[in-house]
N, C-alpha and C positions, 0 to 999 in steps of 0.2 A: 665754145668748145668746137675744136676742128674734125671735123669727120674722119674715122678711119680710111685712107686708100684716097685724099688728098695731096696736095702738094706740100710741102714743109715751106714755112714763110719764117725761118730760126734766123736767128745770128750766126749761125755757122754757115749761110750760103753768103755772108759776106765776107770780106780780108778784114781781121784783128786789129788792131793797131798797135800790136805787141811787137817788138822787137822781134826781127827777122831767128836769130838766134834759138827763141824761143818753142819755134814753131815743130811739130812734128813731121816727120815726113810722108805723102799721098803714099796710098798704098794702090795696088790694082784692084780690078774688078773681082781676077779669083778670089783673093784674102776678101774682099764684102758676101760673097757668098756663104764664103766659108765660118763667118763670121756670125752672120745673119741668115739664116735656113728661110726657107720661103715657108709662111704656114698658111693656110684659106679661114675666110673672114668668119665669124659667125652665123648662123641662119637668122639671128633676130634684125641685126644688120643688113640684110639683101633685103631689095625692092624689086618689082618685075622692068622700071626703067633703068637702073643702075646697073653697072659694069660689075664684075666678078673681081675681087682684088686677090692677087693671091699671093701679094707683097704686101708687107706691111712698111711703114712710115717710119719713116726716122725722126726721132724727135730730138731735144737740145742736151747734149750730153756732159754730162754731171762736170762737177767743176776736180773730181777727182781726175778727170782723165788729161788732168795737165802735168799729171805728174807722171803717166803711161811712156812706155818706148816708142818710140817713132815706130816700130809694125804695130802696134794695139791702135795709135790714133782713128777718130773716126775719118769714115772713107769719101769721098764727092757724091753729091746724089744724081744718079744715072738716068737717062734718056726714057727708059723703058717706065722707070716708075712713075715719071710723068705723063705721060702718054694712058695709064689706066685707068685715070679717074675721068675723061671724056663719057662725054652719052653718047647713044647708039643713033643710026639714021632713023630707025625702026621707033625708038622711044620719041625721034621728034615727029614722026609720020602721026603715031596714034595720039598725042598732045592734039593737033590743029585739027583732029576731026571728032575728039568730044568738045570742042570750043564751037563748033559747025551746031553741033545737035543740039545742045544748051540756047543757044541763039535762036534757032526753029522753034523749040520749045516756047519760049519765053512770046514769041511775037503769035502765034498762035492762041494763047491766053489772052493776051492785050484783047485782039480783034474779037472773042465771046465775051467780053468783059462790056468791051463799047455797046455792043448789041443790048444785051441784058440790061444795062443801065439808064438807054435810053427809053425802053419799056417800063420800068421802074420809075422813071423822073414821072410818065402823063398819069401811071396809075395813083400811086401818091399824090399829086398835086387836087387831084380830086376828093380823097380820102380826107386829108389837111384841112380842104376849105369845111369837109361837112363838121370835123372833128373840132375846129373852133367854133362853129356857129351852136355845137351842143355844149360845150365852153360853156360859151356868156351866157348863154342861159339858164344853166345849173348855177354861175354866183351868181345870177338877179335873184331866184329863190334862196342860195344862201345866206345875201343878204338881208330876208326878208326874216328870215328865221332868227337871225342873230339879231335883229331890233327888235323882236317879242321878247327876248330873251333877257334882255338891255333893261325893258321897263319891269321886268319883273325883281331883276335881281337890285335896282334901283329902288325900288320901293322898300325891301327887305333890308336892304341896308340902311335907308332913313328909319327904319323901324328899329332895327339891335341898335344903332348909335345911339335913339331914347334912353333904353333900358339900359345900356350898360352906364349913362349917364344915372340914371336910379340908384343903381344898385351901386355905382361907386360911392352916391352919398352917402346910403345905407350903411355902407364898408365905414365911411369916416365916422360918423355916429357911432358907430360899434369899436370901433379904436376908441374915442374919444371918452366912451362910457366904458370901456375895460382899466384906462389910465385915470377913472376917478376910483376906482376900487381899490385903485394902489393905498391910498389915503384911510380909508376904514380898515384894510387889510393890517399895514404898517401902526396904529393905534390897538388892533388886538395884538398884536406881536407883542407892540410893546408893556401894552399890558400885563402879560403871560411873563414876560422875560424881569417885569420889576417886580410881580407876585413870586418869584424864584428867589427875589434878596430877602424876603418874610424869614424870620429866625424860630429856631426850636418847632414848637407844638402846633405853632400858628402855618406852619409849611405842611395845611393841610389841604383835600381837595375838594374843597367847599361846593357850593351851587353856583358862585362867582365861576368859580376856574374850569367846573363845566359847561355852563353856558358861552364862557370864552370860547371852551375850543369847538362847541357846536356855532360858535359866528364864523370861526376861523373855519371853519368845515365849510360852512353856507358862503363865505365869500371867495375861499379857492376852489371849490365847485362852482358857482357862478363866473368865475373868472376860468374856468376850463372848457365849460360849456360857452363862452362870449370866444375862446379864442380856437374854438374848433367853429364855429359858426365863421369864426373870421377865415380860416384855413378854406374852409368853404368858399365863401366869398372869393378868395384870391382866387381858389382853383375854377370857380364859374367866371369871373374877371375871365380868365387867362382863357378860358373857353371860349366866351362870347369873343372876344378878341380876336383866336382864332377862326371864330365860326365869319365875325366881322372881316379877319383878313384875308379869309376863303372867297367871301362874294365879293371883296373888294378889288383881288386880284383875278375874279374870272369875271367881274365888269372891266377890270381893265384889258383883258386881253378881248372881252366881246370888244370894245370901241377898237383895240388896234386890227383885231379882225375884221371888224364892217371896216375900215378905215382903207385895208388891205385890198381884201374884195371888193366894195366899190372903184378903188383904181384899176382890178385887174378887169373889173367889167369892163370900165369903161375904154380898157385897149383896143387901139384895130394895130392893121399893118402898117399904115400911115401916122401913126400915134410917136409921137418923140419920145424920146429915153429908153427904149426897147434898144436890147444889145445879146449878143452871146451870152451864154454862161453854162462854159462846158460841162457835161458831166451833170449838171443837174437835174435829170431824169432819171439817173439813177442812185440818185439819194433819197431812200423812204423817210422822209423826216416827218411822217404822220404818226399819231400815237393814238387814233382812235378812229370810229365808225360815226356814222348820224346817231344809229341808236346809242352810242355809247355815251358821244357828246351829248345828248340832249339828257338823259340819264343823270350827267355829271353835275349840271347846272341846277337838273331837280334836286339832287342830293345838298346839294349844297345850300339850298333855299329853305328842305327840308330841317334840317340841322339845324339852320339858324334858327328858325322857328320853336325847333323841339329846346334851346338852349335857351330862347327867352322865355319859353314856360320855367324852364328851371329855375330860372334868371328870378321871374318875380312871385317863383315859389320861395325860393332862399330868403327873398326881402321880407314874404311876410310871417318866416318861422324868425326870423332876425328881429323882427317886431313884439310878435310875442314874447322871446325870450328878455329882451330890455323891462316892457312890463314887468314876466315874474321876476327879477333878479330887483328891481327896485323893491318891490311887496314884501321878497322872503330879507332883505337885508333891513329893513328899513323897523320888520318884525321884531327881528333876532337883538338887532343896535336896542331897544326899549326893554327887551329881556335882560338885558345883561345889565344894562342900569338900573333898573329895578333890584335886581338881584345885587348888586355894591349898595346899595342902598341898606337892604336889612343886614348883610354882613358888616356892615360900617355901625347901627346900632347896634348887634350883639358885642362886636370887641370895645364898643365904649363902654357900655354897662360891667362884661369883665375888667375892663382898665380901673374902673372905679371899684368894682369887688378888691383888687388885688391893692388898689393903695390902702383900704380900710384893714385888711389883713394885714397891711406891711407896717400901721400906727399901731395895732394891737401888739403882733413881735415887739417893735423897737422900746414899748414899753415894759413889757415882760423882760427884757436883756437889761434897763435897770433896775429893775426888783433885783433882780439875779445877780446882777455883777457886785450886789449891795449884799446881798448875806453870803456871796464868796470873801467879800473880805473881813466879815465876822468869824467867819468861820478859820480863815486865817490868824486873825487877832486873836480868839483862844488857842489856836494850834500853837503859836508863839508863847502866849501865857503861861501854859503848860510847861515851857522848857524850863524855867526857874527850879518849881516845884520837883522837878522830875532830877535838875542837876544835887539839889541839898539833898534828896533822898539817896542816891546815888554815892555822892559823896560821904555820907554818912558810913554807909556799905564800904565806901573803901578806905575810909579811915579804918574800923571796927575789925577791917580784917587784920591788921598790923597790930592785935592785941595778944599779949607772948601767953606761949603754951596753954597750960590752962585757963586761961581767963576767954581764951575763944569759945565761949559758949553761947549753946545757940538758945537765948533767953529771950523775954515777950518781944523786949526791944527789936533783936534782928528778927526774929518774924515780924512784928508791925514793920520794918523799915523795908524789907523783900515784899509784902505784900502792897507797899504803898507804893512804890516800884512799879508791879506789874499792874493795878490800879491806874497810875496817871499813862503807863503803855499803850494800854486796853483803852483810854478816855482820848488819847492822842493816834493809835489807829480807828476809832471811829469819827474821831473828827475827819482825819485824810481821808477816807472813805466817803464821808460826806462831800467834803471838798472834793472832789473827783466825781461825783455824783454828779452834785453842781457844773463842772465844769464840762463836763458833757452832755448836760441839758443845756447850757449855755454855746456850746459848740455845736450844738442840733440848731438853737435858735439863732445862728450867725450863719449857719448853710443856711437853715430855711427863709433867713432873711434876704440870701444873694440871691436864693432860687427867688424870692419875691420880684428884688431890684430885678433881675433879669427877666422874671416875667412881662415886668413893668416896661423895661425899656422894648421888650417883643414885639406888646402888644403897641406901645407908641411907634413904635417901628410900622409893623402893619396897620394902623392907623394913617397914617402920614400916607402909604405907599396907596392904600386904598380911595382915599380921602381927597389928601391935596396930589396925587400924581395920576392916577388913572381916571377918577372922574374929570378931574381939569382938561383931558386930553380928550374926552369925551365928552364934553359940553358943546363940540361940535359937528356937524355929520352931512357928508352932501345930498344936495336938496331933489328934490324928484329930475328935474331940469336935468342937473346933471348925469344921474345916474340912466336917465332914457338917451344920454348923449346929444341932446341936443346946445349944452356947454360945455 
């Protein structure tokens, strides 16, 4: 952007290359006056070295004004306007004499600078020499502290790598005896779950099915207590590990410390591979004191320690518990066999009550089915006698007017009537008697059969399927996890 109250650098201070024709006609000086009023510049605008404008500039005049009178065109730019944007003698006078004093300035500094610096260079050089010699001094003692350090945390570490070697055994044993439990666990299950197909009366909850579920009790509580002891283990595992990865990594930084510190000891001035490295004095990359370091490395030793007490406390409640847990299973597994044992003689002795009950019935239902059809054979008999009498009656009615009398004859023939009735509903009666003591004895006989096949039912289940499956049981070996 051009400055207010410079010179115009437009395309109108050159000739067009429009057609002569075209052109508007110059106007005079008056008409730009009059035209263009003189206004003065703004105050934000003045400088104390700058000229006062009190013309303003002409700038590149709109493309409207081609179409203006030749008096409206714009006017030549005049002598005077160029002439106002010069500097003053006055503004170059005082220019070359702050450039004078800036220069004094500067070389006058230089010269207390040299001074001062060469006093600086002998005091320092002095200072330097004592401040390395307390150096190397301070890391031969650092070094000396970080090789106590070395052997102790070395020692601590052959020692947890023992134990956590222990105690992983322990850990595989204790898996190993949790995954034999599965096998005695999965045979009461299944026990339990074939004693559920047992029918009727027999689906009851015997000493068998108690003792079941007191094994099943003893063996997922044994199996809770192996797999919190396990939970255990993993989490002292992970500890020692950590307590192991703790001295293992602040043995390793002691070695690349002495490692360290003995090369910076043994620096001099003369010493090769020494170089620059800007800025590095003022990088605090320490994160501790002596007293803190040394603190650090106790803690850490400590820990370890306090972890392998825990360490080969765990292994020996670990121990105790495989003991109990073989004792109380090994109890309970003999309980429960014994107990199928006498339930297995009571339902055979009822198996044999209930078929001698079921020969008795079957004989009883032929007596029976034997005087049901006696009883039938005179109900049929009857019907002859009953028809002649009958028919007698209804011949006798057909006798004209008065000869319908009612003489010995139709009385004996009405009372012989109601006589074979009377002898033919007590027969029916019977016969329905029968047939419903015989109807009791064909329930009582299914109820038998169905006892029957109950109690063979739970025989078989008790007998040949749950003892079978428990004739065998893992051996101490096992269950202390040592298989």
């Amino acid at each position: 952007m051009e400055l207010l109250g410079s010179p115009l650098r437009t395309p109108y201070t050159q000739p067009r290359s429009t057609p002569t024709k075209f052109l508007p006609p110059i106007p005079t000086a008056s008409s730009l006056q009059n035209r263009f009023p003189p206004s003065p510049l703004p105050n934000s605008f003045s400088s104390p070295w700058m000229p006062r404008v009190t013309k303003p500039t002409l700038g590149p005049a709109p493309r409207s004004s081609q179409r203006l009178t030749p008096r409206e065109a714009l006017p030549p730019i005049s002598h005077q306007t160029a002439l106002s944007t010069r500097y003053t003698p006055g503004d170059w006078y005082r220019s070359n004499l702050t450039n004078y004093k800036r220069s004094e300035t500067a070389r006058h500094t230089a010269e207390c600078l040299t001074a001062d610096s060469s006093r600086l260079i002998q005091d320092k050089y002095q200072q330097t020499r004592k401040t390395q010699a307390e150096s190397t001094k301070n890391l031969g003692q650092r070094v000396n502290d970080i090789m106590f350090w070395k052997s102790e945390l070395r020692c601590e570490h052959d020692k947890m790598v023992e134990e956590t070697n222990a105690l992983t055994g322990m850990k595989e044993r204790l898996e190993r005896a949790l995954a034999n439990t599965e096998a005695p666990l999965q045979v009461t299950q299944e026990c339990l779950l074939l004693r559920e197909k047992r029918m009727g009366i027999d689906l009851v909850c015997d000493d068998v099915e108690k003792q079941l579920f007191v094994e099943l009790d003893i063996i997922r509580s044994c199996q809770e207590r192996m797999r919190r002891h396990l939970e255990q283990a993993e989490a002292q595992l992970a500890s020692n590990r950590l307590a192991q990865h703790d001295v293992e990594r602040d043995l390793a930084n002691k070695q690349a410390a002495h490692r360290i510190d003995e090369q910076c000891q043994q620096l001099r001035n003369t010493s090769t591979g020494i170089s620059y490295f800007r800025g590095v004095e003022r990088v605090d990359a320490t994160i501790s004191v002596p007293e803190s370091w040394a603190n650090f490395t106790d803690k850490n030793i400590l820990r370890s320690q306090s972890e392998r007490a825990a360490s080969a406390k765990l292994r020996d409640s670990i121990e105790n518990l495989l003991v109990l847990t073989d004792k109380q299973m090994q109890h309970q597994f003999n309980c429960v066999n014994l107990a199928f044992t006498q339930r297995i003689a009571e339902m055979a002795d009822a198996k044999r009550k209930i078929q001698a009950q079921l020969s008795k019935t079957l004989q009883e239902m032929f007596h029976l089915e034997r005087s049901i059809e006696a009883i039938q054979k005179a109900i049929r008999d009857k019907g002859f006698p009953l028809k002649v009498a009958q028919t007698r009656l209804d011949k006798r009615i057909r006798r004209p007017k008065m000869e319908l009398c009612r003489d010995p004859a139709q009385l004996r023939l009405v009372s012989e009537v109601c006589e074979i009735n009377e002898t033919i509903q007590s027969l029916q009666q019977r016969l329905r008697d029968s047939e419903d003591v015989l109807q009791r004895l064909v329930h009582n006989k299914s109820a038998l059969e169905h006892e029957l096949v109950v109690k063979s039912t739970s025989l078989f289940i008790d007998q040949e399927k749950c003892l079978a499956m428990r004739k065998t049981f893992p051996s101490t070996g096992r269950l202390l996890g040592y298989v």
